[in-house]
C-alpha positions in Angstrom: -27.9 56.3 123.4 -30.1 53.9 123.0 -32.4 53.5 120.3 -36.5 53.1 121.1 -39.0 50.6 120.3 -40.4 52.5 117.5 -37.1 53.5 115.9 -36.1 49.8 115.5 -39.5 48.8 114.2 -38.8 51.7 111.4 -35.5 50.8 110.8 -36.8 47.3 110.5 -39.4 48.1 107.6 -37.3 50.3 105.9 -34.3 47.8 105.4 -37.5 44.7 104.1 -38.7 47.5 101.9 -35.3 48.1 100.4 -34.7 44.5 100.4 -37.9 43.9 98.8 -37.1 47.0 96.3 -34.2 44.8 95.1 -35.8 41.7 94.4 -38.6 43.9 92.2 -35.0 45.6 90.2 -33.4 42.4 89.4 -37.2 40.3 88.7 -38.2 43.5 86.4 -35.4 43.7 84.2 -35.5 39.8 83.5 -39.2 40.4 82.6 -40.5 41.1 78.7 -42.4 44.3 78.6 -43.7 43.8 75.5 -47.2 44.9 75.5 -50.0 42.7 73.7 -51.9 43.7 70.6 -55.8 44.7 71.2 -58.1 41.8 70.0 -59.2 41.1 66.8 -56.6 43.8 64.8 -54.5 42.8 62.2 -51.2 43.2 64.8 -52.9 41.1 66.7 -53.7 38.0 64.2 -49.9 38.5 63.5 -48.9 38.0 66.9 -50.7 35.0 67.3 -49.7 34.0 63.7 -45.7 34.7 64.8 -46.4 33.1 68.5 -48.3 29.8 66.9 -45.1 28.8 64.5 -42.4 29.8 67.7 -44.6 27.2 69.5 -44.2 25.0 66.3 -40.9 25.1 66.2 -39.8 24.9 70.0 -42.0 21.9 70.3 -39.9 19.2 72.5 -37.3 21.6 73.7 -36.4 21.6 77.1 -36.3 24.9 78.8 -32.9 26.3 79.6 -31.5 25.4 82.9 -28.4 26.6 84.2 -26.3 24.0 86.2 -25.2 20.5 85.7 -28.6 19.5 87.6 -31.3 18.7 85.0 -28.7 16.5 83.2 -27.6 14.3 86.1 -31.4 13.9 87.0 -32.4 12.8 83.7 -29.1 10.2 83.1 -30.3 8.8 87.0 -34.0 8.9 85.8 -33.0 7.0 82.3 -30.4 4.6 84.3 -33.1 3.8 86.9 -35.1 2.9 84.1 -33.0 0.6 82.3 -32.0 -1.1 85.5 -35.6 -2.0 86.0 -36.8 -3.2 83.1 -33.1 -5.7 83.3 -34.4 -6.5 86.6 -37.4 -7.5 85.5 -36.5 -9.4 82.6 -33.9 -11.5 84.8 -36.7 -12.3 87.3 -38.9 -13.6 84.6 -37.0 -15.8 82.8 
């Protein structure tokens, strides 16, 4: 039998909210639930304290990618670099 207008439209919604339901399962449990000190308490100037010296510390780190991507970039970014500035010391001398 076939199905009406309406019954695919729900069908429809039902599948992107499942769908969408997914994406919120695998997003959440990537996500730090950590929940803030309130202002101005002594957990709070020992958060900041702690988040100030991580900061300190991962200062010039580059974020974790996955993949062979971000390296290949940055050797063609530092080659493209070197192969200007020998371009431009052959052209002016």
């Amino acid at each position: 039998m076939a199905k009406s207008k309406k019954a695919k439209q729900r069908a429809s919604r039902q599948r992107a909210h499942e769908a969408r339901a997914a994406r919120h399962q695998t997003a959440a449990s990537h996500k730090s639930h950590d929940h803030l000190p309130k202002v101005g308490t002594p957990a709070d100037n020992a958060y900041r304290l702690r988040r100030s010296r991580e900061d300190l510390v991962a200062f010039g780190e580059f974020r974790n990618s996955r993949g062979p991507a971000p390296v290949v970039i940055a050797v063609l970014v530092g080659l493209l670099f070197v192969l200007g500035i020998l371009a431009w010391v052959l052209f002016f001398i």
